[in-house]
N, C-alpha and C positions, 0 to 999 in steps of 0.2 A: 528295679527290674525284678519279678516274680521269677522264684525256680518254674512255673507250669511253664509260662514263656518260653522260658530260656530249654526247658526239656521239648520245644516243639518246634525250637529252630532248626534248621536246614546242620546246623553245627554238630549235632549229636549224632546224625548219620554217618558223617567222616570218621567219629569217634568209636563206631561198631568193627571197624575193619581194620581200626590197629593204632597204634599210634602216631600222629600225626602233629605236626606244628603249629602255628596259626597263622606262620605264611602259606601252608600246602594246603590247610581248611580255605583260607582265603582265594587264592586261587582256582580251586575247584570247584567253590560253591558260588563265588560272585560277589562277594560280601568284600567289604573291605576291611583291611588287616587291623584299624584300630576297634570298630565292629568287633570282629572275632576275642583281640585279645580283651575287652569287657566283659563279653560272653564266657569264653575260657575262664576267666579271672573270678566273674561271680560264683561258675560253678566251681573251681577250682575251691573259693570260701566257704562254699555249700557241702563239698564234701563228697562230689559227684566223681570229679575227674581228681587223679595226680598225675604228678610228673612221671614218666613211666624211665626217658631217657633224658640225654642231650645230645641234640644232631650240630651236626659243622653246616651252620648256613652255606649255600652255593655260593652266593654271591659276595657275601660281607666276611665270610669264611671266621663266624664266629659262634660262639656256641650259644644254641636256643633250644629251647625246651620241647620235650615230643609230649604231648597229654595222650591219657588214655582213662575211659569210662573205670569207674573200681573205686573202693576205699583202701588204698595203700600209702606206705608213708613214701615219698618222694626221695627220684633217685638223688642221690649228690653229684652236686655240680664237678667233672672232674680238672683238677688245676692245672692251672697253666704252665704250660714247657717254658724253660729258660729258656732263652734265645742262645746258639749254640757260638761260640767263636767264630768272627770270619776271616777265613782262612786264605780265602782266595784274593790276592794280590790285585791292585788297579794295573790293568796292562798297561793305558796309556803312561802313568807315573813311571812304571817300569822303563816302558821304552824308550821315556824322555832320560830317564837317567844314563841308559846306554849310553846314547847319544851325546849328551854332557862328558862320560868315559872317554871321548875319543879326541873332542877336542871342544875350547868354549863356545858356547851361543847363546843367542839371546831368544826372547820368544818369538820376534820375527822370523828370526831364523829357522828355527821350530815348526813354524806351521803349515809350511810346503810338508814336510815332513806326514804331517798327520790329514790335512785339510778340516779338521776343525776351525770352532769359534776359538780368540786368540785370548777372549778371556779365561776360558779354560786350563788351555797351558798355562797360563800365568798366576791361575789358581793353583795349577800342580808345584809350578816353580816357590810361588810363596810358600806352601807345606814343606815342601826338602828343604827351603831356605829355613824357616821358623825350626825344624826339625835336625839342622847342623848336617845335613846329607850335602846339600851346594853350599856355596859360597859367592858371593860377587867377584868374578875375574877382573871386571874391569868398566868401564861406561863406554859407549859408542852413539855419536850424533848419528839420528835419523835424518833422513830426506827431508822431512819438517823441522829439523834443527831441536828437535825434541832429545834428550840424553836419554838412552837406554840402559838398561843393564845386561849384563855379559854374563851370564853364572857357567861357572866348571864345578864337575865333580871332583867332591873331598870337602873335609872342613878344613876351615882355614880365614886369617883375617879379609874382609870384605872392603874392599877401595872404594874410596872416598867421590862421591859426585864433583867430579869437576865443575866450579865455577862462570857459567856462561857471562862471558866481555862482550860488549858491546863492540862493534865494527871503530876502529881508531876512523880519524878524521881521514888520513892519506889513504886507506881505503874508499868510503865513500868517496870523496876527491876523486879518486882515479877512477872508480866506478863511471862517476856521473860525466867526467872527460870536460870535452870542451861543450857541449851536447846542454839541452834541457830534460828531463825526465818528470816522473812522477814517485811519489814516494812506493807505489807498487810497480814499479818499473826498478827501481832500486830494488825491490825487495828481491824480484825474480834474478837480479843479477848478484847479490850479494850471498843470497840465501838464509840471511836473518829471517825471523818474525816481523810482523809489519808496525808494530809495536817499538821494538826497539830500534825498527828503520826511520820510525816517527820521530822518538826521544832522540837522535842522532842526528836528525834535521835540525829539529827545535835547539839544540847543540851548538850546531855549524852555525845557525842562524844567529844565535844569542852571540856568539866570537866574529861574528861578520865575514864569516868567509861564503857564507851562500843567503840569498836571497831568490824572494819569490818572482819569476820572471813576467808568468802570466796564471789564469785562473781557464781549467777546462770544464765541461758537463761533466756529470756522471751516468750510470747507465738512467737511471729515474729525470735524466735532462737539467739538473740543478749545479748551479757555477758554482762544485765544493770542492774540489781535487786542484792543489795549486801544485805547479809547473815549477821546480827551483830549475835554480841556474847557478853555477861557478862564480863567486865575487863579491865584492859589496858596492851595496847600492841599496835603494831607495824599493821597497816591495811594493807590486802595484796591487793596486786597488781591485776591488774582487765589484764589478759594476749591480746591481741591485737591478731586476726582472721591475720593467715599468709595468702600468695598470693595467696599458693596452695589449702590452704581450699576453698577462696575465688572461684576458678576458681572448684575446687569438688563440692560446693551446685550452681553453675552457673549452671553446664553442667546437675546435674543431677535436677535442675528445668527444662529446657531447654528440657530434655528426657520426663517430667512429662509433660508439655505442647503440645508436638507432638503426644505422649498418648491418650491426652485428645482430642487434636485436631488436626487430620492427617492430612496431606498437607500442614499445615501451618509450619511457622516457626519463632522465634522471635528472631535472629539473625539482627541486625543493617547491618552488610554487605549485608546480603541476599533481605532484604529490597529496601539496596538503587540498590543494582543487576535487584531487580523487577520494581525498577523505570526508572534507565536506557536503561530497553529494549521497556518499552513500549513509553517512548519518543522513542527510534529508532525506532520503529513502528506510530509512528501516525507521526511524524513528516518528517521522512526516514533519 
């Protein structure tokens, strides 16, 4: 790029009336800012313009360079402030700690409190904990049978997660009565996980005290959900969906589809029929 050029740009105008950026050149003149700053830059090597200042961006709130037409030696860059101490306390941590002051809780507990996300509090709670400000008071099962933690204010030793048992036999037993359930039918009465309601069955069943009485649908319509029953005996057979059923909830999903959405069709033949004709159309 020639200095004659570069002295007939639109750029040198802005540069009569003071010092300027080469975001404010850019701006005002229409040019775009990596434009300017070549422009600036050559003549800056030329010997045309220097740094006259440094302004605080608006936006990035950083410091960029003001040019101005002259031969001067360029301002210095002024340095950077330390960033000062912060002084000002997190209120939420604060407040959680009152609160801990008065008497234990958990983060459940907590969050009426504040109506925050509960990950939050529980980010605060691990700092005072990591930091020997709480302590674990104690564990508390949730409504999910999930162990929680209890923290109070002070330091102090942290109690030990109690060990989750599985439901004893005479439990489920009395649970399931004289009655047939399902193993989420237990679950909602026992209050275990469905997991350890399972492992519990598979239990009872292996010491022959319950067996499978019959087999129901699930919601998706498939014989997977087995029915115990109190006793031993002989577990029945879970019957296998024949060809013909098969092809009766085919056709009449198939009718519900068309129903739902006329013209179409979800037929795998009909499909590949619609692909074959429009390859024989675009291609002949």
């Amino acid at each position: 790029m020639r200095i004659n050029a570069i002295l007939n740009a639109a750029t040198v105008k802005m540069l009569y009336d003071g010092a300027c950026s080469a975001r404010e050149i850019s701006d005002k003149v229409g040019l775009h800012k990596n434009t300017v700053n070549r422009i600036v830059s050559a003549m800056r090597d030329a010997g045309i313009v220097y740094v006259a200042e440094w302004k605080r961006d608006a936006m990035s709130r950083a410091r960029i360079p003001a040019f101005q037409l002259g031969r001067r030696a360029d301002a210095e860059r002024p340095a950077a402030k330390k960033a000062s101490p912060r002084r000002r306390k997190n209120q939420t941590y604060e407040e959680i700690l009152d609160l801990l002051r008065n008497r234990p809780m958990s983060a459940l507990e907590l969050l009426p409190f504040f109506g925050k996300d509960d990950s939050i509090i529980r980010r605060h709670l691990s700092t005072a904990h990591r930091r020997g400000v709480v302590h674990i008071h104690s564990w508390r099962r949730h409504r999910s049978q999930v162990w929680t933690r209890v923290f109070a204010a002070g330091p102090g030793p942290d109690a030990k997660k109690p060990r989750t048992t599985p439901p004893t036999d005479v439990e489920v037993l009395r649970a399931m009565g004289d009655g047939q359930c399902t193993a989420f039918e237990l679950q909602a009465v026992l209050g275990y996980k469905i997991g350890t309601v399972r492992r519990s069955l598979v239990r009872l069943r292996r010491d022959k005290l319950v067996r499978i009485a019959s087999w129901t649908a699930d919601a998706a319509g498939a014989l997977k959900l087995a029915v115990y029953t109190a006793g031993d005996g002989r577990d029945a057979k879970r019957t296998s969906i024949s060809r013909a059923e098969l092809s009766k909830r085919y056709r009449a999903k198939r009718r519900l589809n068309q129903a739902l959405f006329p013209g179409t069709s979800s037929s795998l033949a009909e499909k590949a029929k619609t692909k074959l004709r429009v390859r024989t159309i675009r291609f002949g």
